[in-house]
BALOMAR-312380 format. One record per atom (N, C-alpha, C, O, CB): x, y, z. Coordinates in steps of 0.001 Angstrom, whole numbers, plus 500000, padded with zeros to 6 digits. Last residue first. Glycine has a CB too. Example, Ala and Ser with C-alpha at 12.3 -4.5 7.8 and 13.67 -1.06 7.14 Angstrom:
BEGIN
512850497750507080513670498940507140512900500030507870513409501138508039514084499402505725513190494310507800512300495500507800513200496700507800514236496681508465511308495527509046
This chain:
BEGIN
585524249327608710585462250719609919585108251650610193585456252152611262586050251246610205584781248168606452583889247751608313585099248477608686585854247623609151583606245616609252585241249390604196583978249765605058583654249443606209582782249910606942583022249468604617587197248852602495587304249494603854586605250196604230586823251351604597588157250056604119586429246858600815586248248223600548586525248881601569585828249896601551585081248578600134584747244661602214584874245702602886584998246603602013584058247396601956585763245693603748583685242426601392585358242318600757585669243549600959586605244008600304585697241903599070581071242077602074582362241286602776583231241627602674584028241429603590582718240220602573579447242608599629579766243572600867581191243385601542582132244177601580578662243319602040580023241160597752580404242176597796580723242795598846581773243374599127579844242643597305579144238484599273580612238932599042580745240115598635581793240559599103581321238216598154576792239391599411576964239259600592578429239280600414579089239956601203576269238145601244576121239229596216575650240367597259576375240344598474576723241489598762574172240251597668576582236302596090577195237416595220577044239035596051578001239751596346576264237394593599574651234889597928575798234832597809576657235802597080577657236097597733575894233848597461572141235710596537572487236141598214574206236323597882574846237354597673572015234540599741572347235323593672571994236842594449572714237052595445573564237925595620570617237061595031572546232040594548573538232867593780573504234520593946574543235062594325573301232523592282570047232155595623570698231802596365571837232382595672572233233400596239570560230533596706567024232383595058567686233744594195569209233354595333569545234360595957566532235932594448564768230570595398565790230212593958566200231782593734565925232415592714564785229370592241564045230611597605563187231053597262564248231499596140564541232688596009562326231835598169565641228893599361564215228626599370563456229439598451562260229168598343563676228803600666567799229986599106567442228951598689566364228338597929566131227760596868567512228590599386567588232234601384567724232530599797567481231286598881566923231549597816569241233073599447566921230673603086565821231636603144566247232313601434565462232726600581565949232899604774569535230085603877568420228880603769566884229856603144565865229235602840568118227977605759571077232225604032571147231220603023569865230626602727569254230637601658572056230205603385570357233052606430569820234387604916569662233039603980568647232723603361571518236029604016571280231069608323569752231610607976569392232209606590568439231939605859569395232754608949573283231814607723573671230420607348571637230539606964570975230265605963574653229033608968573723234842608548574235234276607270573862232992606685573979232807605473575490234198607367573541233698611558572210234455610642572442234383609142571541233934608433572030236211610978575793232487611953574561231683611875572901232536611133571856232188610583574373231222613622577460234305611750577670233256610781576512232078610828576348231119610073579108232649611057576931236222613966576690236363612786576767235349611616576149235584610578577306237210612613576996234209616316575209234787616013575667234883614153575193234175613265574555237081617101579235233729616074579013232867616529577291233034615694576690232322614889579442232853618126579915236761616592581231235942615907579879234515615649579689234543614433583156235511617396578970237044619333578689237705618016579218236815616742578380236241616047579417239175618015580204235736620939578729235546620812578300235790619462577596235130618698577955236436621726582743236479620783582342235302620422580850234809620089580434233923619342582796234664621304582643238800622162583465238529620691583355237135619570583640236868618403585008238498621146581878238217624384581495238667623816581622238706622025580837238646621079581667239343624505584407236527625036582887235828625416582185236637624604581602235935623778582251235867627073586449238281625074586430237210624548584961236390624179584669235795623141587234236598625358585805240168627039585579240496625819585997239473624524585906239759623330586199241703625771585431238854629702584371238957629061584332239317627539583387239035626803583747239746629740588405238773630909587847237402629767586328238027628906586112237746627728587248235554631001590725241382629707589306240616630158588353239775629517587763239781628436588508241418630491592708242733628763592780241442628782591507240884629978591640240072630894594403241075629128592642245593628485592426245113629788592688243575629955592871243111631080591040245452630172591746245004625323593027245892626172593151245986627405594113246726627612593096247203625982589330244248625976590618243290624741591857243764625830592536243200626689590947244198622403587725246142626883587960244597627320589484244280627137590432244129627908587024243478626338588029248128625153588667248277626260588861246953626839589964246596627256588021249168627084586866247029622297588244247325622375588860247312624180589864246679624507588382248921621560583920246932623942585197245651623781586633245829623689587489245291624392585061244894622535583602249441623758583533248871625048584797247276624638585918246895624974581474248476625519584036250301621607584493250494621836584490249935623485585447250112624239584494251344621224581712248845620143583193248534619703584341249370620577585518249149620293583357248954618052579352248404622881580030249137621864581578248554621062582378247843621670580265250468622611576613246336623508577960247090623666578776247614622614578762247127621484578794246333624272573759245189623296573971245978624186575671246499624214575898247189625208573429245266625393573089244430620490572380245084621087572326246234622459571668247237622736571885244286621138575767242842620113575140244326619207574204244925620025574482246080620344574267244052617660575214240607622097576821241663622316576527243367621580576797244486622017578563240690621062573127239548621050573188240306622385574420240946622551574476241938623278572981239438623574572810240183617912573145239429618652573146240071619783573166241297619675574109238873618335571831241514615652570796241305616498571184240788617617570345240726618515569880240601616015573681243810612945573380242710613795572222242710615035571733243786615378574630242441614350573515246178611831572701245240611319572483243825611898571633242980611618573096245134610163576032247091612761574899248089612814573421247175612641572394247478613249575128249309611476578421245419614928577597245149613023576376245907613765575856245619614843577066242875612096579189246330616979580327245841615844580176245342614808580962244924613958581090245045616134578209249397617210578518247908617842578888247787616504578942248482615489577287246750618624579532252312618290578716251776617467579222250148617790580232249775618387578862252442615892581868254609618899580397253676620339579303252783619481578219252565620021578937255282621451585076254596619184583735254128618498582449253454618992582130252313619326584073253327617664586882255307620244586048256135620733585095256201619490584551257159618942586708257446621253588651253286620015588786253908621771587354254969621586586792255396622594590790255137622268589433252480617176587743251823617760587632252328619575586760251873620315587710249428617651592236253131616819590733253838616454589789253561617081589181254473617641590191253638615276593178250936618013593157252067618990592102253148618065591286253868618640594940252737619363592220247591617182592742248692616984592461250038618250591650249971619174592222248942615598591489245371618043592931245779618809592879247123618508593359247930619304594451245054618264589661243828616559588894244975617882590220245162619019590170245136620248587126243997618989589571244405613670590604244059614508590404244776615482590714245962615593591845244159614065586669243202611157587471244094611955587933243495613384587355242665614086586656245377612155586202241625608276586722241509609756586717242560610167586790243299609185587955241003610057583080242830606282584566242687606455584800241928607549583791241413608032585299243941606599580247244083605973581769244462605534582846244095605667583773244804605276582116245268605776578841243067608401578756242396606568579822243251605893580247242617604928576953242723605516581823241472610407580410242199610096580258242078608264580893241532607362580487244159610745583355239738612363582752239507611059581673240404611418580856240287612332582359237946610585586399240786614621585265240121614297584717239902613228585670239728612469584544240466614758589372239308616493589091239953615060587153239473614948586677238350615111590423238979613500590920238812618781590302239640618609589594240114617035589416241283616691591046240351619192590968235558618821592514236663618818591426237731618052591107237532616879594471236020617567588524235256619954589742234622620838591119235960620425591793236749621087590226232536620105587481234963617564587261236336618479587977236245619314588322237357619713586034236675619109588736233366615791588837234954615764588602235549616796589246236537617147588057235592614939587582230983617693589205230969617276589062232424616883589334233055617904589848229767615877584941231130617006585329231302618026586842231234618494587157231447619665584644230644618519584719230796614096584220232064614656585088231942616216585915232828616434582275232113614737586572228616613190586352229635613142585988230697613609586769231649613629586118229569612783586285225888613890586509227014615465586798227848614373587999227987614606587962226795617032583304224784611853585183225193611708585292225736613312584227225979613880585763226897610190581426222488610282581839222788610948583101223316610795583954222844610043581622222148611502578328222155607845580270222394607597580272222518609654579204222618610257581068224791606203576639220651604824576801220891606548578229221102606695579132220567606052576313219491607627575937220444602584574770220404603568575375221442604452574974222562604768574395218873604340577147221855598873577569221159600351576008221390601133575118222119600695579170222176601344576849222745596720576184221612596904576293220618597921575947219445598058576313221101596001577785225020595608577965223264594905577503222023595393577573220867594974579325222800594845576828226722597184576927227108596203576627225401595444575621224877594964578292228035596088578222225979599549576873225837599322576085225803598211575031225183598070576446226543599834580837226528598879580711225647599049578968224898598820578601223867598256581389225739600109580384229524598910580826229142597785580976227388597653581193226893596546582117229938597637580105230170601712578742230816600756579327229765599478578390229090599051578718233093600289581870229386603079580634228480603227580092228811602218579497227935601591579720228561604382583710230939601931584163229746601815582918228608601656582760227647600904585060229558603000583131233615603457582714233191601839583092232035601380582824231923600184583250234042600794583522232748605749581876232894605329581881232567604469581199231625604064581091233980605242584960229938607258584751231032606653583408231848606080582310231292606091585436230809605861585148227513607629583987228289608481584257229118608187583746229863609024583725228347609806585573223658607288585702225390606544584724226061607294583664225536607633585257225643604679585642221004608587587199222021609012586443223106607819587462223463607229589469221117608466584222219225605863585021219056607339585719220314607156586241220731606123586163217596607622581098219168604497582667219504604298583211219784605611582643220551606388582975220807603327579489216817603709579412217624604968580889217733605171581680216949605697578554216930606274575571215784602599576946216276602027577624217306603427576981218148604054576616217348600313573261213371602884573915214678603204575534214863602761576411214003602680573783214850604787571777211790600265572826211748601372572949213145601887572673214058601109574269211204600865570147211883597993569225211572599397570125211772600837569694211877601985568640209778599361572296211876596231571423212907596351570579212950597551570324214031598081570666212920595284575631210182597433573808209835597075573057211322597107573280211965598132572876208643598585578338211403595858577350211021596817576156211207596371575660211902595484577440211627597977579470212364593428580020210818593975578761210202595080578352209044595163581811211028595019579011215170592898578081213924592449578569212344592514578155211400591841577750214163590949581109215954595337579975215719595506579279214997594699578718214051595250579526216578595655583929215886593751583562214801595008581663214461595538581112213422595901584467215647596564583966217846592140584580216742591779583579215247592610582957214248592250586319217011592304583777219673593849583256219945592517583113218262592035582078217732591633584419221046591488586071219543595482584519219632596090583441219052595142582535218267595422584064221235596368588253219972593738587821218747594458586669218473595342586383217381595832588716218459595143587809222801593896587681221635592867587659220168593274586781219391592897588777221722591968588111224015595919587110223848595453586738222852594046585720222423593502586877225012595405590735223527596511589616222415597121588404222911596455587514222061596429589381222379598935591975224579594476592310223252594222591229222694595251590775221570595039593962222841594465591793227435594840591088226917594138591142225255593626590529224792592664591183227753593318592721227546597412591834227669597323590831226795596186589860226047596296592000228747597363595793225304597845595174226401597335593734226057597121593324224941596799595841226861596117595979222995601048596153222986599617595517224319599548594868224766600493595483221723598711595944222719603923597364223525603407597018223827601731597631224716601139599053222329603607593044222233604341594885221219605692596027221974604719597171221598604971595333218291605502590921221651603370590997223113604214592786222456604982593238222450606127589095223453605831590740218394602652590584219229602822590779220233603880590818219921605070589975219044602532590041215778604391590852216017603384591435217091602974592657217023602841590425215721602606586546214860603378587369215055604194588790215659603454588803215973602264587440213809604929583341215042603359584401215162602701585637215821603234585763217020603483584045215678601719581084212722604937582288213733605193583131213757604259583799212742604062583070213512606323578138211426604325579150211738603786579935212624603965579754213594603229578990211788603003575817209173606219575898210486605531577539210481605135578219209571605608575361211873606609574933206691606705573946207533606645574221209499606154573498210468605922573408207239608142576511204068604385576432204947605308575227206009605152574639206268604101577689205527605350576595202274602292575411202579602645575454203271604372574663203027605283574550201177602397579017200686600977578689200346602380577357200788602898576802200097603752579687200903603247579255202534599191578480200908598522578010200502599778576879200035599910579642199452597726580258204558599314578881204370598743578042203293598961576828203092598957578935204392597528583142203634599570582418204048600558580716203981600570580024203526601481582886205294600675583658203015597012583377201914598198582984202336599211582406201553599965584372201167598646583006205265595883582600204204594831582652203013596139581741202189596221583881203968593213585481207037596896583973207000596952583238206114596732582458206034597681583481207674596339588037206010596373587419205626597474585503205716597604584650204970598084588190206542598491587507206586593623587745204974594173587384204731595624586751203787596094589359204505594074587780209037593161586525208492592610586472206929593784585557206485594478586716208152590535589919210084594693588697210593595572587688209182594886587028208437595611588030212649595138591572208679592812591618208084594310590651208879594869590305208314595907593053208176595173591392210452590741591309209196590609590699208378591842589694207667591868592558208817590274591963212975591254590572212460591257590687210903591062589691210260591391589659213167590070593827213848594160594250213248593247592496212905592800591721212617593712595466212051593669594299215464596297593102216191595132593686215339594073594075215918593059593135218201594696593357212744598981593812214124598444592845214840597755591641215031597927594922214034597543591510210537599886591501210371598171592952212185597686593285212563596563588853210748597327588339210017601517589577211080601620589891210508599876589089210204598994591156210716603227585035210848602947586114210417601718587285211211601928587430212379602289585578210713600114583984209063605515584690210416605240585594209893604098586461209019604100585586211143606631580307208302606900581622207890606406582433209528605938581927210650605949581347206645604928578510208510609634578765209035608726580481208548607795581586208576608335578525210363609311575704207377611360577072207243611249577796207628609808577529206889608861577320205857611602573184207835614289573609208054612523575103207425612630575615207051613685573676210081611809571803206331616753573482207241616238573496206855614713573773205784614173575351206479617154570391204402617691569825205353617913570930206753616978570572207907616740569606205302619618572064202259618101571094201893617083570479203239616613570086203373615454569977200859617652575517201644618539574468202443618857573278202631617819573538203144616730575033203650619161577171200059617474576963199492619007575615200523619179574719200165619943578552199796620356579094198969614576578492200000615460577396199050616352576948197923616142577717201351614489581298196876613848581043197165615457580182198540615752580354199187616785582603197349616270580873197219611130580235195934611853580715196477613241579710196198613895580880194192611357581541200524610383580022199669610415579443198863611078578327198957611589579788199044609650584092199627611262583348200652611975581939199989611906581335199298612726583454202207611288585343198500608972585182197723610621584633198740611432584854198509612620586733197184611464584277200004607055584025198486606842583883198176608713582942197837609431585653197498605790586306202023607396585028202387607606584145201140607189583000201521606945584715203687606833588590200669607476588377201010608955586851201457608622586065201282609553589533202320609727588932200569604656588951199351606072588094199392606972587182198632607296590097199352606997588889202636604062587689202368603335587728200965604246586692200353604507587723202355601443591233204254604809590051204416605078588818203763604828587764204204605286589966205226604799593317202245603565592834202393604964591400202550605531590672201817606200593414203400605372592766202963600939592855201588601388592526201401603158591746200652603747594452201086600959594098205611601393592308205081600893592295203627601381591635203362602386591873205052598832596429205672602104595578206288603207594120205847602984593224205716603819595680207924603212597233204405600177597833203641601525596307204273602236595385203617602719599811204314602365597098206657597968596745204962597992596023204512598714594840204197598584597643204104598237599266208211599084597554208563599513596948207281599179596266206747600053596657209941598532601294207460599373600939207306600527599165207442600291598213207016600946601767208387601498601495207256596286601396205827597213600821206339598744599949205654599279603202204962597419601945209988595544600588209160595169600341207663595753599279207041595702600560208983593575602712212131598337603001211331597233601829210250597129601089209783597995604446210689597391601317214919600318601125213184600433601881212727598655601241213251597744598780212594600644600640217523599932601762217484599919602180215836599579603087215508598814602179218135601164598782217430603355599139217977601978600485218050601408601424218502602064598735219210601917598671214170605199598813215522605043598870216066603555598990215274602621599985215878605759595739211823604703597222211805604585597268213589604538596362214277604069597916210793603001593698210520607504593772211976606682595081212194606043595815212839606792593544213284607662591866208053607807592942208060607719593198209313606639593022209271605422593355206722607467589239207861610138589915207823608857591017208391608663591259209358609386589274208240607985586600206377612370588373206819611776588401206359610716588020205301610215589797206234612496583029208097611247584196206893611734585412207450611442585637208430610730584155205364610937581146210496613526582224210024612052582872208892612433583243208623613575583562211163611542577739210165614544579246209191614963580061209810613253579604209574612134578841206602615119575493211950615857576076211344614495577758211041614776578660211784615162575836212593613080574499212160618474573331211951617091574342211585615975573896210828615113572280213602616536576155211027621123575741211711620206575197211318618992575418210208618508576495212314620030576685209216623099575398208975622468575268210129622115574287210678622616574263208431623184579199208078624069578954209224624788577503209656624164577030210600624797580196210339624627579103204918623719579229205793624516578417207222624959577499207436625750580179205928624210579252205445620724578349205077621292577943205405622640576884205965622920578454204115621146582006206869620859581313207646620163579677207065620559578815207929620718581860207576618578583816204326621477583563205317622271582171206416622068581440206709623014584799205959622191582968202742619713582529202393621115582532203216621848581735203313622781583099201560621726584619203498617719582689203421617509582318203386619017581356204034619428581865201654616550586667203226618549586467204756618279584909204717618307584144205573618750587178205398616716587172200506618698587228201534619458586342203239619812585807203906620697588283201600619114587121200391616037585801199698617546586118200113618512585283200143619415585635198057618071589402201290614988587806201844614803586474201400615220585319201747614973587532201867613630591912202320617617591203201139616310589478202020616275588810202785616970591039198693617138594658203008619300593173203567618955592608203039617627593034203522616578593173205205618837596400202041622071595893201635620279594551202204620241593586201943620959595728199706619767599052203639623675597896202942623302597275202537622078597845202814621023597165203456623732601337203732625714601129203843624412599790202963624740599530202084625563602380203326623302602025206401628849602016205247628143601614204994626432601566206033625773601183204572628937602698208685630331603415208049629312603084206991628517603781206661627558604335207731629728599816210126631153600264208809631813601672208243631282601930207169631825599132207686631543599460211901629716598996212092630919599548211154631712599751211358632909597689212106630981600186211487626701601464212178627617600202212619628839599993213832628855602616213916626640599925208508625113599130209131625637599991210539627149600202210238628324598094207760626083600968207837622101601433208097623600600444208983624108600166210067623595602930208767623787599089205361619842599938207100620365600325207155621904599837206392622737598668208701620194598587203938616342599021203541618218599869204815618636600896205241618108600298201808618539595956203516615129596933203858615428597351204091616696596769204345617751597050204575614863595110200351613128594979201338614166596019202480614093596856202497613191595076200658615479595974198469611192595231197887612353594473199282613102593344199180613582596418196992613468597663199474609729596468198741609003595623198608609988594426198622609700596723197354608327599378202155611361599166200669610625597973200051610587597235200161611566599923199652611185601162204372612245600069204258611639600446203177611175601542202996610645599595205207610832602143205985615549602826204933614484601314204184613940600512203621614685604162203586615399602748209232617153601872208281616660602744207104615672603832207365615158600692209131615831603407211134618965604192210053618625603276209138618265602987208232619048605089209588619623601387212786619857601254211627620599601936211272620255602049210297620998600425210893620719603363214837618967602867215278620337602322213661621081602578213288622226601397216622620105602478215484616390603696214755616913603702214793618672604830214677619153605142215567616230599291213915615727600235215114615479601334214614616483601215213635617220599547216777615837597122212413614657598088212738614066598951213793614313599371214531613422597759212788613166594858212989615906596035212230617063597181212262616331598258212179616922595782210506617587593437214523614597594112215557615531595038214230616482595712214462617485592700216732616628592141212722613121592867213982612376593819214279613683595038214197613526591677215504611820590370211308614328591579210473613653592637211787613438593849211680613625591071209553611946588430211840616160589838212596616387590614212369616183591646212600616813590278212878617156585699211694615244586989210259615878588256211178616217589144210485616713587660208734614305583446213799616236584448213191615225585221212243615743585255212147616969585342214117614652579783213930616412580896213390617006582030213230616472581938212144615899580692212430617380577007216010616623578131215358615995579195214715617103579323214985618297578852216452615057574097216320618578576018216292618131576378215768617619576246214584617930577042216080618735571157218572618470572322217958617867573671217980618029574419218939617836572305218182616939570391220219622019570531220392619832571254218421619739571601217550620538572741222471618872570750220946624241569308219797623608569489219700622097568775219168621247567415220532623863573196220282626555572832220572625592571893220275624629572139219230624026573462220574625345574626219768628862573460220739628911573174221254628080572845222439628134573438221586629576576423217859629169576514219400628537576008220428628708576429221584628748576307219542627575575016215630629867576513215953630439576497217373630609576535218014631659577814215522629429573405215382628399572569215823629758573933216000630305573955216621631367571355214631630671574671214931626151573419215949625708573185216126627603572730217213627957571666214991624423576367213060626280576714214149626406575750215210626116576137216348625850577693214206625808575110210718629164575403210868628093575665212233627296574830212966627826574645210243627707574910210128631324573669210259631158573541210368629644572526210230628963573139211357631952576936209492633417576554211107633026574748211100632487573771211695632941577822211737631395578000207451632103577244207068633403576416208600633879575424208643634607578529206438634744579042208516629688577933208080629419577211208131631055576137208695631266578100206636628598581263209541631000580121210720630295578967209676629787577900210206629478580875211818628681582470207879631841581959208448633076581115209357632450580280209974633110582986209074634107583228206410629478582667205779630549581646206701631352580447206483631525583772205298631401584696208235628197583662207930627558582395207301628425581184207477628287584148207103626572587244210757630002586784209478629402585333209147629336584612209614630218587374208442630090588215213037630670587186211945631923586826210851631515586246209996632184585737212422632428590411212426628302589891213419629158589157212709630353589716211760630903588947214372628358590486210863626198591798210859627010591103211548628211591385210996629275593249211732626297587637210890625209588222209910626001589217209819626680589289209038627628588361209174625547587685213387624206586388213390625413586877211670626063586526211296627182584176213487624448589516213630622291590043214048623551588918213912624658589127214246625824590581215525623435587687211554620619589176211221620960589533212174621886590122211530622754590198211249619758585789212810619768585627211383620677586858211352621413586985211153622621585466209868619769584745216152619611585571215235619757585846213808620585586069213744621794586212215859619932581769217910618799582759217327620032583795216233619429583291215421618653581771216494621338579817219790617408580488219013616873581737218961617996582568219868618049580718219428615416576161220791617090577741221140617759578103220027617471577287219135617241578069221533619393573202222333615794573798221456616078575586221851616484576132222924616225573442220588614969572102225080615924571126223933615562571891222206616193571324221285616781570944224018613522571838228403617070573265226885616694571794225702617012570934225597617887575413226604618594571379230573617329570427230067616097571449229136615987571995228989614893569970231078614638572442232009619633573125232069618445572440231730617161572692232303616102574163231300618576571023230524621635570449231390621188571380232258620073570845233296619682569955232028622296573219228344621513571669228322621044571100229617620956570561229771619860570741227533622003575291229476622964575386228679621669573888228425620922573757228363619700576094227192622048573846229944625263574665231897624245574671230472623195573689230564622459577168233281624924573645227625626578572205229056626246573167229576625179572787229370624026571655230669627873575867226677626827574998225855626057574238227002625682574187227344624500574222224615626767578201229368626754577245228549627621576771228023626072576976228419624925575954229472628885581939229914625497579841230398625417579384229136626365580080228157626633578688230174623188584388229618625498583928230863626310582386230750626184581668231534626805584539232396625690584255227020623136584781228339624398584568229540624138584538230271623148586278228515624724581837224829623807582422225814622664582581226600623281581730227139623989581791226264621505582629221367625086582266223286625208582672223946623868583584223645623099583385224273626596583507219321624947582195219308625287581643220688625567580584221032626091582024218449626389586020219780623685585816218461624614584299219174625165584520219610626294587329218082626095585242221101621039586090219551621016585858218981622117585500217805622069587700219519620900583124222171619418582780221898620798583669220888621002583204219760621164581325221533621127582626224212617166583306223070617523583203223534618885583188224657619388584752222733616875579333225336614918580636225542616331581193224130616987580477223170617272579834226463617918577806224101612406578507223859613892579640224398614220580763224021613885578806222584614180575122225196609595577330225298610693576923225016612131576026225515612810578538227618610878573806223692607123573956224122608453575151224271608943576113223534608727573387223403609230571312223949604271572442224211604925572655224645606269572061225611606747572928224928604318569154222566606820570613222595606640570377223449604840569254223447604334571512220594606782567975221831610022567740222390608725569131222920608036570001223559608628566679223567608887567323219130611828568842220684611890568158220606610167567958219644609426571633220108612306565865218340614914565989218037613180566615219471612761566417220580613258564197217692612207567477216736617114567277218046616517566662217855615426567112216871614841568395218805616275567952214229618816567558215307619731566967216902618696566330217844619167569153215610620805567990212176616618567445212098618038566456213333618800565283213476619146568727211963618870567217213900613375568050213454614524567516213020615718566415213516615962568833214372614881566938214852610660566367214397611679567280213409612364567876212417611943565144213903611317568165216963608164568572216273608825567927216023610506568270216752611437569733216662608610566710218956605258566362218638606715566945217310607485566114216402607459564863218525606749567659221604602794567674219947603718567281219968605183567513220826606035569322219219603830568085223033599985567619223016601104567489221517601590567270220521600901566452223770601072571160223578598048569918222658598464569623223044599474570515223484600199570006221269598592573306224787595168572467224704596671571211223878596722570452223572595803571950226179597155573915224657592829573815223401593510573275223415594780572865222445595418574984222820593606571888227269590571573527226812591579572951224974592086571942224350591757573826228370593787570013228274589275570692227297588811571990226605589202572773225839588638570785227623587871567948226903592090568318226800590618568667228351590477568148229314591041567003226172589503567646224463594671568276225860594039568380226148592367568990225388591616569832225922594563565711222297596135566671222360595086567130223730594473566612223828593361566154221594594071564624221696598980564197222140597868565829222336597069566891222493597671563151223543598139564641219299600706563364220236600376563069220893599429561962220987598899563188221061601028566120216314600933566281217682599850564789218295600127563819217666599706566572217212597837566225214527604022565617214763602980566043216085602164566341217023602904564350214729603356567812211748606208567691213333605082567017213211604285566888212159603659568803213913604241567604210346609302566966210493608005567260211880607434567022212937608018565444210261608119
């Protein structure tokens, strides 16, 4: 169940509450990707005490992997994990598309090489439901069919027609009574084909809306337009839930129009290649300035990495190639885009959300202040 709490004026932001099995996730909200059942380098604890409400796993490598079977006989991926929030679940329509399975796309499925075994398989959308039942996370995406950027106006057609199939044969084989299930408009940035698919997706009466499609190569200002475009397509009572952006100012400007819910490995993909987020900026915890900067890596942060280590303790990590300064880099990385996601909900709530947002990019855009 969603509900709007409160309405922003005069931006599109919304306050929301998405009730779930295991969470009710106050939204606007970000998930850390958790593709096969971890967000790397953090424990279930460091992901929660981050202020992470909900995580977002992958069906499709949690099946090539130990497979769906043995994580349900598990108990299912909340007691697998050791995790009490909210999961998402994606079909991992996006990521089998790559040349690696040798994929071949048809009306039916798609059929990939699975390179643990050589063999070929068919991944269909009773499939994908079955798996996603399975592993009994709080919100199932169904497969959909993501054409790349760049797609001519037939393939994308091809790709709606698809998607709006497979999210038909998803529906009649869902298997889990207890599992939201969320549809995903695709459509490019052609509007014609976002309107069309929407208009059937709608009709099916899914429990929430992935706008899909997106953040995959097009200019900035072409997805925000198609954001623009795509949201009064969905039910006001629906959640709104832009796939793949984790930027800050990306989220701040998305929220802005009227997005719920985003997931990206953003934060935890930067700190991986050393770069962090303070309210000034990134900073590149490679640099050799930061050898004899004892200040943490946001003066204003709360996270346990701020509280207890220095920018210059990490720099040494980095430069030692020690895993801890990955872990660390991440905590933070992880805390700060969730306190941001906090300011939001707290600017919302109290109709000065455009302020936050405008204020918080100033800072952001450094001025070469976060050093």
């Amino acid at each position: 169940m969603f509900e709007v709490v409160h309405q922003d004026t005069p931006s599109g932001a919304r306050l929301g509450r998405l009730t779930t099995t295991h969470q009710v996730v106050d939204t606007p909200a970000f998930m850390p990707v958790a593709t096969k059942a971890t967000v790397k380098t953090l424990t279930p604890t460091e992901v929660r005490d981050a202020g992470t409400q909900a995580i977002i796993s992958n069906a499709f490598h949690l099946h090539l992997g130990l497979g769906h079977e043995l994580i349900q006989e598990a108990g299912g991926m909340h007691r697998f994990m050791g995790w009490d929030g909210a999961i998402f679940t994606d079909s991992g329509g996006f990521q089998i598309l790559r040349k690696e399975f040798k994929f071949k796309l048809n009306n039916h499925g798609i059929n990939y090489m699975n390179s643990r075994d050589g063999k070929r398989y068919m991944y269909t959308p009773e499939l994908c439901m079955e798996i996603q039942g399975a592993l009994g996370s709080d919100v199932a995406m169904v497969l959909d069919d993501c054409p790349p950027w760049g797609s001519n106006r037939d393939e994308i057609r091809d790709s709606v027609c698809r998607t709006v199939d497979w999210a038909q044969r998803s529906i009649d084989s869902r298997c889990n009574d207890k599992q939201m299930v969320f549809a995903i408009l695709q459509g490019g940035t052609l509007p014609d084909m976002r309107k069309a698919c929407a208009e059937r997706l709608v009709g099916m009466e899914f429990d929430g809306y992935g706008i899909g499609g997106l953040s995959i190569g097009e200019p900035k200002e072409v997805m925000h337009e198609t954001i623009r475009l795509n949201l009064p397509m969905i039910p006001k009572d629906k959640p709104r839930y832009l796939m793949g952006v984790g930027s800050p100012v990306e989220l701040l400007d998305s929220i802005y129009l009227g997005v719920d819910i985003f997931d990206s490995a953003f934060p935890t993909r930067n700190a991986r290649h050393q770069s962090a987020m303070t309210r000034h900026g990134q900073i590149d915890l490679r640099r050799a300035a930061l050898a004899d900067d004892f200040r943490p890596i946001d003066e204003e942060c709360k996270c346990y990495t701020c509280r207890h280590f220095s920018r210059s303790y990490i720099y040494h990590l980095f430069k030692e190639s020690e895993m801890l300064a990955m872990r660390l880099a991440s905590i933070h990385n992880v805390h700060f885009l969730q306190d941001m996601m906090a300011g939001a909900r707290g600017a919302i709530s109290e109709d000065r959300f455009g302020e936050f947002r405008d204020d918080f990019k100033l800072r952001y855009s450094g001025s070469g202040n976060a050093d």
